[in-house]
C-alpha positions in Angstrom: 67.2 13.8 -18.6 67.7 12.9 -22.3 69.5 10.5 -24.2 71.5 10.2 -27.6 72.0 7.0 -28.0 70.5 3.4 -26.0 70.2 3.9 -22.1 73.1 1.9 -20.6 72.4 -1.3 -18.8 72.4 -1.6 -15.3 75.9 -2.2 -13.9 75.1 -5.0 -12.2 73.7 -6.8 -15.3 76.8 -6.0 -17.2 79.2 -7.3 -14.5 77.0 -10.7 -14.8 77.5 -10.6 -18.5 81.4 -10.6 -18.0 81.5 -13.6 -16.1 82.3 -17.0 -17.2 79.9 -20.4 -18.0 80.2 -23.3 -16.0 82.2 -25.8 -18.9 79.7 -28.6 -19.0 77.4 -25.7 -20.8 79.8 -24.3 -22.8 80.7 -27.5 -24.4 77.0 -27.8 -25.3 76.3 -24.6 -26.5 79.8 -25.1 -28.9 78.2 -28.0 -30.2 74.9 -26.5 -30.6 76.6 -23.8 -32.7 78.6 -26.7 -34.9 75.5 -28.2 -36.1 73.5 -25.3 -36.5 76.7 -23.6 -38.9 76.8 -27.0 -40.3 73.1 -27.1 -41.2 73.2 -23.8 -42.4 75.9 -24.7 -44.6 74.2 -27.4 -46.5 70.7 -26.7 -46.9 68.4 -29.3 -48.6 68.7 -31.4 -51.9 66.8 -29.3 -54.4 65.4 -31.4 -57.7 68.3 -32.2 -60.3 67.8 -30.7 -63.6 66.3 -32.8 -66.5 68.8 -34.2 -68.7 69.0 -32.7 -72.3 69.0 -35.3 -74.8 71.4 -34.4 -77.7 71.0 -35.6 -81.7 74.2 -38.6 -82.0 76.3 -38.0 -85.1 75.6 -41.4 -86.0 77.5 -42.8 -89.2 74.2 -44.2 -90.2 72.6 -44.0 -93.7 69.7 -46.4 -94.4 69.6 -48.8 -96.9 66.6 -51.0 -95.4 64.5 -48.4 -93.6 63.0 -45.6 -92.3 61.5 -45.0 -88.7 57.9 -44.8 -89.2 57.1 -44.6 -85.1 58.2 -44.8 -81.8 56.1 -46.6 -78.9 56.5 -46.4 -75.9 56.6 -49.9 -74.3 58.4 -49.1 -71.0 56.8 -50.6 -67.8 58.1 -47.5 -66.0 57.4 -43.7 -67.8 57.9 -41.6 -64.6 61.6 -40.6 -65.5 64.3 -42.3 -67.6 67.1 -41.7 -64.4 67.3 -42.4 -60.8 70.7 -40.1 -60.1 72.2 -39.3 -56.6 72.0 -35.8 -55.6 75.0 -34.3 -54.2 75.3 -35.9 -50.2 75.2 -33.5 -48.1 78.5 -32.4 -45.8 78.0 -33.9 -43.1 75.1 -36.5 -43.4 74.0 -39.7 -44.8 73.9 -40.0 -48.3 70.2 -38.8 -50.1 68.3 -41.3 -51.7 68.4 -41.0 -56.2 65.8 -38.6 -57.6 64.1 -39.3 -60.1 65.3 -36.8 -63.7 63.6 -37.2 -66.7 64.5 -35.7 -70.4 64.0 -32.4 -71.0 60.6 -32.3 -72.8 59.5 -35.5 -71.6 61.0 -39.0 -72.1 59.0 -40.1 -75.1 59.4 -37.3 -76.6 62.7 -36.2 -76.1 63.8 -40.3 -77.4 61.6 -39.2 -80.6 63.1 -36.1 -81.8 66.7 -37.9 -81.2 65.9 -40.6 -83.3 64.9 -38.2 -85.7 67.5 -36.1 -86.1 69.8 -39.4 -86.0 68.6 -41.5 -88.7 67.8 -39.9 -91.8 64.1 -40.4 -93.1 63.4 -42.0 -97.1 59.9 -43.5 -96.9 60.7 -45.2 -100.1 62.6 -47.7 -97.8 60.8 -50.2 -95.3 58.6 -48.5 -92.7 59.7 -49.7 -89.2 58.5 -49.3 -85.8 60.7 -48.9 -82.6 59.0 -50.0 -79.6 60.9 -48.9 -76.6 61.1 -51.2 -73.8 63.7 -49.9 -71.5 65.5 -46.7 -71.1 66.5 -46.2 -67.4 69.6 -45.1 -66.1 70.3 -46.2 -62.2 73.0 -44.5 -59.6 74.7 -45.9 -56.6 77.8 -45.1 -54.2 80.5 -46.7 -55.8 81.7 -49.4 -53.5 85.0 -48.7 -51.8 85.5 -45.9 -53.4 84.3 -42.0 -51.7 83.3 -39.3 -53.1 82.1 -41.4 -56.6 78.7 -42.9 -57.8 78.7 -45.7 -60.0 75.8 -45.5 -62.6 74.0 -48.0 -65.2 72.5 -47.5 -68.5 70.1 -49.8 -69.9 68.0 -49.8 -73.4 65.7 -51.7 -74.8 64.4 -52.3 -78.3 62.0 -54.1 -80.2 62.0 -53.5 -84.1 58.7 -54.3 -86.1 58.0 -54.4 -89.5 54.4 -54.0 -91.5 52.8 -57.0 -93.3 51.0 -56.6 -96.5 47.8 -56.4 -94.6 49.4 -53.6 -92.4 49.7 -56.1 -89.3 53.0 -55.5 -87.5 55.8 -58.3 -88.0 58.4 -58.8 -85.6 61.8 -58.1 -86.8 64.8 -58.3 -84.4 65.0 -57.1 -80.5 68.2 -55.2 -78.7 69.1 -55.2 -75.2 72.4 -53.0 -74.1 74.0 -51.9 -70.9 76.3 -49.2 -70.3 78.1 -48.5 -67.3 79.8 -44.9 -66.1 81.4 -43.6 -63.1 81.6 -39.9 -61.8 82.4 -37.6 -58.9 79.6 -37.1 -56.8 78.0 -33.5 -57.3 79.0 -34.0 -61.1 76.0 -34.9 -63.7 78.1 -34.3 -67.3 78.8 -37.7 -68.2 75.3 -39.3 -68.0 73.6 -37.6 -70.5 76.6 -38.9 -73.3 76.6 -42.2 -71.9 72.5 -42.8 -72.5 73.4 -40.8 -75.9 75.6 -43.4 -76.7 73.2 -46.7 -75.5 70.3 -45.6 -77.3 73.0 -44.7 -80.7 74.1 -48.5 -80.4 70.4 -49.6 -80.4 69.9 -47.8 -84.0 73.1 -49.0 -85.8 72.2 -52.8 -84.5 68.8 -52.5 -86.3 70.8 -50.8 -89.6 73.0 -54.0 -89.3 70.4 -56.8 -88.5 68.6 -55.6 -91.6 71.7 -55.1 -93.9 72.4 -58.8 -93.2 68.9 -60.5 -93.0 67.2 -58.2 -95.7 68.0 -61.0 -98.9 67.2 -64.1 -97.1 65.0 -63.6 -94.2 61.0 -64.3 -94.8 60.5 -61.8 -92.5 61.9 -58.9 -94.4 60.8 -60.7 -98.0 58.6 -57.8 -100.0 56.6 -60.0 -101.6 56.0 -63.7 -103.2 57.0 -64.7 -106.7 55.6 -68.4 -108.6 57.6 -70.4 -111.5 55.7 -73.7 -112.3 57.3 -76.7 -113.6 55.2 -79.6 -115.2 57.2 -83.2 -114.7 57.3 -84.7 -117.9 59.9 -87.5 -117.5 58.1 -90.6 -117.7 61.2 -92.9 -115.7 59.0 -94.5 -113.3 57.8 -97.8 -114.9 54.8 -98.1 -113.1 53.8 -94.3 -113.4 52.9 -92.1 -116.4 53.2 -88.3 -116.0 50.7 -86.6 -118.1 52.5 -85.1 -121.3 51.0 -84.1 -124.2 52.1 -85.8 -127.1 52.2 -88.7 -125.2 48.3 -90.0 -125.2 47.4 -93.1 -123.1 47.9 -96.5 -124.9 47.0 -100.1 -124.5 50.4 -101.2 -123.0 49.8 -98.8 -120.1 46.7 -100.8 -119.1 48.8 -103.0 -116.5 46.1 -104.5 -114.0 44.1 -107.6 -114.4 41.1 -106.9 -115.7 38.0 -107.1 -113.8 34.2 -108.7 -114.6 31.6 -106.2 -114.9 30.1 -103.7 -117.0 33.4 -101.4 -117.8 35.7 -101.6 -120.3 38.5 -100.3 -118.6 39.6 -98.1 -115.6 42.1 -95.5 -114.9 43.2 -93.9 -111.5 44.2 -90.2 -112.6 45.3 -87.8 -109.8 48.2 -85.0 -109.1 50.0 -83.6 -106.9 52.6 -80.6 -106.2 55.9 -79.7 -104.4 57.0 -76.1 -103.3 60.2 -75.1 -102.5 60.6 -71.4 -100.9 63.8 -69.8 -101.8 64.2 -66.0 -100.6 65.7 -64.5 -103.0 66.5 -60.8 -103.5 64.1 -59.7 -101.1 61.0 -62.1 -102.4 60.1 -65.6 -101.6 60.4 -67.5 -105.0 58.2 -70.5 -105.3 59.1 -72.8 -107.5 56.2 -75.1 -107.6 56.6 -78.2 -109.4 53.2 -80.2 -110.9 53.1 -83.8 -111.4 49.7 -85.6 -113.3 50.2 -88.7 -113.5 48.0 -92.2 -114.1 49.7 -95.6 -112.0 50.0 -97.7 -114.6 49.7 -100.7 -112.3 45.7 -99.7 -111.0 44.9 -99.4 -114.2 42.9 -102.2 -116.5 41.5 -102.8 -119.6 39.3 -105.8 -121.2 39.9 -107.5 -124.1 37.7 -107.3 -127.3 35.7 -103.6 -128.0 36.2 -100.7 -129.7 39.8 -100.2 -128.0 40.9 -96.3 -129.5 37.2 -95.4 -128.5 37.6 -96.9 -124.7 41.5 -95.4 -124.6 39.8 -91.6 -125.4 37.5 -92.0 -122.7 39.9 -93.3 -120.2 42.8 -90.2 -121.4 39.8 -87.5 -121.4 39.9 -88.7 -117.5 43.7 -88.0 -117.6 43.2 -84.8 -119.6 40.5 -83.4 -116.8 42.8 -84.2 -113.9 45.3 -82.0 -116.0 42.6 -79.2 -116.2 42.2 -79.0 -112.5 46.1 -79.3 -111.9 46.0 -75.8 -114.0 43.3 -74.3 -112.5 45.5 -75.5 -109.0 48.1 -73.2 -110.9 45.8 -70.2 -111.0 44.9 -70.1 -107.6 48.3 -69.8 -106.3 49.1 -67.2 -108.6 51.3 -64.4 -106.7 48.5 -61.8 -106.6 46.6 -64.3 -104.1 49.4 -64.8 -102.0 51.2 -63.2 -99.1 54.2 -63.7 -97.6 52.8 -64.8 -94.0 50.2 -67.2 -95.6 51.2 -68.4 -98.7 52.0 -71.6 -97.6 48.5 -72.0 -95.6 46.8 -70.6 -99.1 48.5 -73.2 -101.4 47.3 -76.1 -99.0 44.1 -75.1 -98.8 44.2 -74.3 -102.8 45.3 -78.4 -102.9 42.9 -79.4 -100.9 39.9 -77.7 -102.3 41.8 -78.5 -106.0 41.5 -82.9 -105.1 37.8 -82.4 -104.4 36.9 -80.7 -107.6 39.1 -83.3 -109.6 36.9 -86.2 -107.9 33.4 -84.2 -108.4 34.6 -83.5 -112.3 35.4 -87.3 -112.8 32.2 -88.8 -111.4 30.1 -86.0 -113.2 31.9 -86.9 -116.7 31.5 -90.3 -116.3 27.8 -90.1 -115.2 27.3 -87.3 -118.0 28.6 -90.0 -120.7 27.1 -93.1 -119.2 30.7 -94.2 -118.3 31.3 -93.8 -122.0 28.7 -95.5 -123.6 26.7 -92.2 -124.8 28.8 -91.4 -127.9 27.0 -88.3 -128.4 27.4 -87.0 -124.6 31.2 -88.5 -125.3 31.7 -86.2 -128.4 30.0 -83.0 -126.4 32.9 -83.7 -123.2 35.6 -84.0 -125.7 34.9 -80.6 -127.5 34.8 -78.9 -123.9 37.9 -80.5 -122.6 39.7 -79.4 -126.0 38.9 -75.8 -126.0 40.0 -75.8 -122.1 43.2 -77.6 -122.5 44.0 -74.9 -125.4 42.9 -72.3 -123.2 45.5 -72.8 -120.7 47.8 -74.0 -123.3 47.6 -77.4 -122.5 47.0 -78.9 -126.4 46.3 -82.2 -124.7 47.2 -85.8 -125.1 45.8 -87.1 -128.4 45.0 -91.1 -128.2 45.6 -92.8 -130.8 42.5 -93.0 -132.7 40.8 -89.9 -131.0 40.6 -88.1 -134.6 41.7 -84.5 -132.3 
């Protein structure tokens, strides 16, 4: 016999398909069904997109700067976000999954900062090291259905010495905090927009304000010298020319031995950094002087020929107090060591004044070689006009 269609079941298999469960198992198998429609439903937590980092229209327009780099300096690269995927229905909440920016973190951050601050390399080349950039999700307490997230950036700012060594300039540290419906990602990307905006317009406005008066930011070092002249002190003579050395200045007792007179020349400096207009202005002030109250003279000699030897000590003090001059000149200077260069400068100044005084004097015989006398006065003439410095002329000198 043939058939069209499926051969019919037995009848007594039909007749047990017709009957009823016992209840116990149909309650299970109800609930077995539940979950496995409910499963079925909801299938697994794929990855969430990468966020896409848009340009911010910031209202920024340099004045200070230009970004020459960003680092980065975060001790965590793997992603910039930790965001809740949408929970499941029904089920526990999933744990946060890490998102990154579109193109890659670093990246993404450059081309943003980019297209945000506008680029003149005539300005001051600066360097953002970022530190953090990391934005965190949780349930929002008490509240269903909505995740609570938190935005934080980090920023260091650095600047370039003269010698190209980076300078630190100022740091920022912000926090932003949001609130969505679960399932919905749309306001974390312009919230991070937004933190990493307000990082750039702090550094436009920590340099607009520090950029005349901090050392920091200072483009360079500029020297005016002084020479104190004014001879108030009555115990101390500041070297002047036109006003020699003379007998009344000779204060001390004098003293038995083989000299005719002694005089205790030295110098010294002050420096007051100003910053001004972007420089650090120096204004060094010189003083030479000669305490009249060390100083002797006996009686009786040839006094105008003892008085030129003792001023041609004052006059070589003067020479080294201009070659001082020289080396702090602003060419040797820079503005993270000019103070360290000016000391040493002094320092290395004082030892050639004493070398130059005990070689004149044991050049000249302490004065007593007239011919070797006549040979240092020549030499300190044409160096005192060399720097300008016509000299002191002692009364008697014949200059």
């Amino acid at each position: 016999m043939l058939y069209s269609g499926f051969e019919p079941a037995p009848q007594r298999l039909v007749k047990a398909t017709q009957g009823r469960l016992p209840r116990p198992a149909a309650r299970w198998l109800f609930l077995v069904l539940l979950l496995l429609l409910g499963t079925a439903a909801q299938p697994p937590a794929g990855p969430l997109p990468p966020l896409v980092l848009r340009a911010a229209p910031l209202a920024l327009a340099p004045q200070q700067f230009y970004v020459a780099a960003v680092a980065d300096a975060r001790a965590d690269r793997r992603a910039v976000a930790y965001l809740l995927p949408p929970p499941p229905r029904p089920g526990p909440a999933l744990p946060p999954q890490p998102v990154d920016l579109a193109g890659g973190g670093l990246a993404a951050i450059r081309e943003f900062v980019r297209q945000s601050v506008p680029r003149n390399t005539a300005l001051r080349p600066v360097t953002i090291r970022l530190t953090e950039c990391l934005v965190t999700e949780q349930a929002a307490p008490g509240a269903a259905g909505q995740v609570a997230g938190r935005v934080v950036v980090g920023m260091a700012f650095e600047g370039q010495r003269d010698d190209g060594q980076p300078v630190r300039l100022t740091e920022y540290h912000g926090t932003a905090r949001y609130r969505r419906p679960a399932g919905q990602l749309a306001v974390v990307e312009p919230t991070l927009r937004q933190a990493l905006g307000l990082a750039l317009l702090h550094l436009n406005r920590w340099l607009l304000m520090e950029a005349a008066t901090n050392p920091r930011l200072a483009q360079g070092v500029r020297v005016t010298f002084q020479d104190y002249t004014l001879n108030t002190d009555p115990d101390t003579l500041f070297y002047a020319p036109g006003r020699p050395l003379a007998r009344a200045d000779f204060r001390a007792s004098p003293r038995a031995g083989r000299y005719a007179a002694v005089v205790f020349p030295s110098f010294s400096f002050s420096a007051r950094p100003v910053i001004r207009a972007g420089f650090v202005q120096l204004e060094v002030l010189t003083k030479v002087f000669v305490v009249r109250g060390s100083s002797w003279m006996a009686a009786g000699g040839d006094e105008a020929y003892t008085l030129n030897h003792e001023q041609r000590h004052f006059d070589l003090t003067k020479l080294v107090a201009e070659r001082f001059k020289q080396k702090i000149r602003p060419a040797n200077l820079t503005v993270e060591e000019f103070n360290a260069t000016i000391q040493l400068a002094y320092f290395t100044s004082f030892q050639e004044m004493n070398r130059l005084q005990e070689q004149y004097d044991a050049e000249t015989s302490h004065g007593t070689d007239r011919a070797a006398q006549q040979r240092w006065d020549q030499r300190i003439d044409a160096e005192l006009r060399a720097f300008g410095q016509l000299g002191a002329e002692p009364a008697g000198s014949g200059r």
